[in-house]
N, C-alpha and C positions, 0 to 999 in steps of 0.2 A: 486501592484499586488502580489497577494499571488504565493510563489513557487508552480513549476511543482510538482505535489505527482506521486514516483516512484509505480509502478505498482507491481515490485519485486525486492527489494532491496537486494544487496548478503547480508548482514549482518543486519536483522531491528532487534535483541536483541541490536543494542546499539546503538540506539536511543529512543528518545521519541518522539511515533507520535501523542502526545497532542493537538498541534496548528502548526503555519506554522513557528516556532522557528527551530524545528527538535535539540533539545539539545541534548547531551551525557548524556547518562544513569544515570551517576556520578552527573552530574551537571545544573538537569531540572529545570527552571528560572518561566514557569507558575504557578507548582503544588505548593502543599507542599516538596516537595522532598522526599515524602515517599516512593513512584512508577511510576512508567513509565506508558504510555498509548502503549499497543500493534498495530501492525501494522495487519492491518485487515487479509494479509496474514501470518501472525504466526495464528491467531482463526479460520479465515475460508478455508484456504489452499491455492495457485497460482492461484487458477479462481479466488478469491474473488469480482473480479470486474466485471465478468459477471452474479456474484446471487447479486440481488437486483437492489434497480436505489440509485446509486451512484452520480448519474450530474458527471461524468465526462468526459471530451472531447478527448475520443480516438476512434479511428475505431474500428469497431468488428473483431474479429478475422479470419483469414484466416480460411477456413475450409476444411482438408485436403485431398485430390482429391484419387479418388478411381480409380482401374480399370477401369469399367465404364462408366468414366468422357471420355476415350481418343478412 
């Protein structure tokens, strides 16, 4: 079973999120070792998983209650 992919990682500059290895930046095992593969939130910001169909298996997000609501 492939690992859980974190949604928003404190630190995704030092990983590589190539494959489900998730190596150090220093020491990536699939590539060439030229580059790291970026984590979709460093290119497309903190939503990144709710632009697009990702397939993956989390809840939508809360959405948060206004005046309104009560």
């Amino acid at each position: 079973m492939a690992k859980k992919f974190p949604l928003n990682p404190k630190h995704p500059e030092r990983v590589c999120w190539g494959c489900d290895m998730y190596c150090p930046v220093d020491a990536t095992k699939c590539g060439n070792g030229s580059n790291r593969t970026q984590h979709p939130s460093e290119v497309l910001g903190e939503d990144w998983y709710l632009v697009g169909d990702w397939d993956l298996d989390i809840p939508p997000p809360e959405q948060p209650s206004t005046a309104s609501d009560k």
